[in-house]
C-alpha positions as CSV (number, residue, x, y, z in Angstrom):
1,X,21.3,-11.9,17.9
2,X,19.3,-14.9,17.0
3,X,16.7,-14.4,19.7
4,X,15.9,-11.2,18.3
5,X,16.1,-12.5,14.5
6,X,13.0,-14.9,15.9
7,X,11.1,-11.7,17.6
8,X,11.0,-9.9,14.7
9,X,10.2,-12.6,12.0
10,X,7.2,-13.4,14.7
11,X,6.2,-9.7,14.6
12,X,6.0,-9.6,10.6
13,X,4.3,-12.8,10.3
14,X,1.9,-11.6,13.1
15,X,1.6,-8.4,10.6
16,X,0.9,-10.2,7.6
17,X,-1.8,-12.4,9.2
18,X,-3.6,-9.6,10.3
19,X,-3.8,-7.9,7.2
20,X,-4.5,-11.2,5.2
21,X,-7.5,-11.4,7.8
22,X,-8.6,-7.9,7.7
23,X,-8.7,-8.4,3.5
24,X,-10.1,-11.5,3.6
25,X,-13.0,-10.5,5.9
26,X,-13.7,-7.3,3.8
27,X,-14.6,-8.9,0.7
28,X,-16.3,-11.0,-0.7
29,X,-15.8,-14.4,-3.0
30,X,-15.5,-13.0,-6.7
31,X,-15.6,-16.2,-8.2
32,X,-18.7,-17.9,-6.9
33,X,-20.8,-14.6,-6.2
34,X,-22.1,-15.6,-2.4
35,X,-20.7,-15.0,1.0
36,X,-19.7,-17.9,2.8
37,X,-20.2,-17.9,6.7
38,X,-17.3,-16.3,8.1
39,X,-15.8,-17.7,12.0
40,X,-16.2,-15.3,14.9
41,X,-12.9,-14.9,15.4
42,X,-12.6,-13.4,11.6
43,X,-15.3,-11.4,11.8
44,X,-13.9,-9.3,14.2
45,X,-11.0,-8.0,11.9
46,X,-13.8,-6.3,10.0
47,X,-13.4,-2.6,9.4
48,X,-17.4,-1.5,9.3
């Protein structure tokens, strides 16, 4: 049981970070008003 207690707190964590990145790399920085430069690998979680 244990083993799949692990599997599936990977599999939400896994969920969360991909939504935290997809967020994150559709917007913007509302407290300084600019864009910083953004890594490859985020860019790719961009909806447009």
């Amino acid at each position: 049981m244990k083993k799949n207690d692990n599997k599936l707190i990977a599999k939400v964590l896994t969920a969360v970070t991909n939504r935290t990145l997809s967020v994150a790399a559709n917007s913007r920085c509302h407290l300084i008003y600019h864009q910083p430069k953004q890594p490859d690998a985020v860019r790719k979680f961009r909806k447009f």
